[in-house]
Wavefront OBJ file of the C-alpha trace (Angstrom):
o trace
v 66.369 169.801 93.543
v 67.279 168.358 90.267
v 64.759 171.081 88.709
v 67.028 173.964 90.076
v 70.074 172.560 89.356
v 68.941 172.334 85.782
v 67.820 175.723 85.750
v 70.841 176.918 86.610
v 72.977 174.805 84.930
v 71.447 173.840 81.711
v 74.065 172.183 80.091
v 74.591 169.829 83.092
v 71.424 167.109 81.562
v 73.765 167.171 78.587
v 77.170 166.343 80.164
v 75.365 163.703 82.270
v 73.600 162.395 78.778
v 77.223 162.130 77.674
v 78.812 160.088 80.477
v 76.058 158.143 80.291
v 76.591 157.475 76.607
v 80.718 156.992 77.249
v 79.743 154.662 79.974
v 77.480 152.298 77.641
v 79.702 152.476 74.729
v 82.645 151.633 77.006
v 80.163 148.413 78.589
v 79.589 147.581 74.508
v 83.041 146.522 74.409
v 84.333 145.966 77.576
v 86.673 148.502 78.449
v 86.718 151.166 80.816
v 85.473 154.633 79.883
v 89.228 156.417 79.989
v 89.968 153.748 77.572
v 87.189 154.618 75.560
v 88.077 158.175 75.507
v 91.620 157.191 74.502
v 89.941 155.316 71.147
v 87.734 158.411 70.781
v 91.146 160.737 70.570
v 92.638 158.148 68.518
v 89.973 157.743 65.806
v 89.486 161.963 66.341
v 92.562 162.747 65.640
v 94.549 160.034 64.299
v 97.150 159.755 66.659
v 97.845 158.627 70.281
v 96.487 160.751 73.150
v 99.851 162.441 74.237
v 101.067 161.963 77.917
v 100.864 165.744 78.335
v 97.071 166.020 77.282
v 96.172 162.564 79.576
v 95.355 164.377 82.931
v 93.673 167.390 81.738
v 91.345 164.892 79.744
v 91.094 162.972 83.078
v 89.920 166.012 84.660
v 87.707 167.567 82.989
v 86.161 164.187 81.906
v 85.980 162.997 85.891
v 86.139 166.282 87.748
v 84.008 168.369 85.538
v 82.118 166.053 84.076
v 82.539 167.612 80.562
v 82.096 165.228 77.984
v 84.506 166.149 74.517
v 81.805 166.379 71.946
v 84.937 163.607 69.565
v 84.039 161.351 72.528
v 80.231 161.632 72.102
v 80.542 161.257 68.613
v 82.426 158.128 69.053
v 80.325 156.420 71.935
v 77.166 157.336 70.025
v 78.581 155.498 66.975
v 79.487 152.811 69.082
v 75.755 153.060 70.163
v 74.511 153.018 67.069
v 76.565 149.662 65.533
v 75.384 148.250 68.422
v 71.479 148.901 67.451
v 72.278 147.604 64.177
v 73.844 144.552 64.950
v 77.078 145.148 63.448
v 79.375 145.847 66.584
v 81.998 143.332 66.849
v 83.648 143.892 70.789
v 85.962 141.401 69.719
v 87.678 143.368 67.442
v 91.576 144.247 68.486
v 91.259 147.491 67.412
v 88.872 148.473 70.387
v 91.306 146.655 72.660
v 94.554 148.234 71.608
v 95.372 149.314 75.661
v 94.170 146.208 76.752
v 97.579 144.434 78.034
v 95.797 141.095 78.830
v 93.128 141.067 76.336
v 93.074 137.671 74.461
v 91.149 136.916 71.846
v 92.672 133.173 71.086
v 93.137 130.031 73.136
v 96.507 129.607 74.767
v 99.393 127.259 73.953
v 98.805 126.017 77.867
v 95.290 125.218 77.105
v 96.299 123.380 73.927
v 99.218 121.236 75.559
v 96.457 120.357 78.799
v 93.961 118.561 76.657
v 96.697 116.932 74.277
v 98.172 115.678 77.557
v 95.062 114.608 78.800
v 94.185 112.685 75.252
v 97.304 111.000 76.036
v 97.161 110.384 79.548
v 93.632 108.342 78.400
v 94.248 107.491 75.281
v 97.696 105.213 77.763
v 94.947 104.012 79.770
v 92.458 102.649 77.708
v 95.130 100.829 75.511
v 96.545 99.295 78.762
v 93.316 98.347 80.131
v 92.745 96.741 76.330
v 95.667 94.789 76.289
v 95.880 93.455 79.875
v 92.304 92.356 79.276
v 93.585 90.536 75.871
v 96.360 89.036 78.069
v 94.332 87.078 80.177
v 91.893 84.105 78.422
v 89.120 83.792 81.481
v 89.687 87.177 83.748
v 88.183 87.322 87.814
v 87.639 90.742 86.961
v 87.487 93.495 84.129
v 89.623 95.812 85.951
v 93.406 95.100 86.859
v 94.641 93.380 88.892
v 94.009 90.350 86.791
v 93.682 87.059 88.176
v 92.605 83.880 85.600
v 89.666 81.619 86.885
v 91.982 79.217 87.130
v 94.343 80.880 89.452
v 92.028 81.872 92.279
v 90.171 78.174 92.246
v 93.097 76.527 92.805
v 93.936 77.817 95.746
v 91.303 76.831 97.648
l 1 2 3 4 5 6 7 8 9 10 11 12 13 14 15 16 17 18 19 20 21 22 23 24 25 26 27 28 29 30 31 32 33 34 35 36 37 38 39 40 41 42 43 44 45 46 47 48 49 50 51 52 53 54 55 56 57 58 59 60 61 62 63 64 65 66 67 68 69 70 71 72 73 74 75 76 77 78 79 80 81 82 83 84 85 86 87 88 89 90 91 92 93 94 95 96 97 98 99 100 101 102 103 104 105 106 107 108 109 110 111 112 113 114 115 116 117 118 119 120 121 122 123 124 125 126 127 128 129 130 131 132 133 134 135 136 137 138 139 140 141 142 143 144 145 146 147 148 149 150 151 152 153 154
């Protein structure tokens, strides 16, 4: 079946080639592949892909499958950093539509483990000084009782 489509439609193996390259690229750096088409227009054309031009990308990029031969060239660069080792999918500049892309560690993060230092670092040095406290402790844990305590009472 595939045979006749191809026959008939031999530029379909090539738009299919070219999703298939958009989808990679896009998996490279971990965005979606309308993102990845909005970098493509971007580094293309050196502006932002207008809100009049977003739908007819979206459909003939979805619905017809057509591949923009600026997007090919982009995903096949991405490709092709990717062979060489040089493709950073850190880098902000691919994640320019990401709203909740981070790429450092947040203040909350930071102010859990101080807190937690703290919270231990309060513990130990109570545990240290109740066990200086006492000269012949029952026990090393609280609650401290001297030898002396717990034999006289019996």
């Amino acid at each position: 079946m595939k045979l006749f489509q191809l026959l008939f439609e031999p530029d379909r193996e090539e738009a299919e080639q070219g999703q298939d390259e958009i989808a990679d690229a896009a998996n490279l750096l971990q965005t979606g592949e309308f993102q990845l088409l909005q970098l493509a227009f971007y580094d293309a054309f050196g502006r932002e892909l207008p809100e009049s031009e977003t739908s007819r990308l979206f459909t003939v990029y979805m619905v017809e499958q057509h591949v923009p031969p600026w997007a090919r060239d982009y995903a096949q660069r991405i490709l092709e950093r990717e062979r060489h080792g040089t493709l950073d999918d850190d880098n902000p500049a691919y994640h320019r539509y990401d709203r909740n892309y981070i790429t450092y560690v947040p203040n909350g993060v930071r102010r859990f483990w101080m807190a937690t230092l703290w919270c231990a670092a309060i513990l130990i040095g109570g545990i240290a000084i109740a066990t200086w406290a006492v000269e012949e402790p029952t026990s090393l844990l609280p609650p401290y009782f001297e030898r002396s305590e717990v034999s006289g009472q019996d």
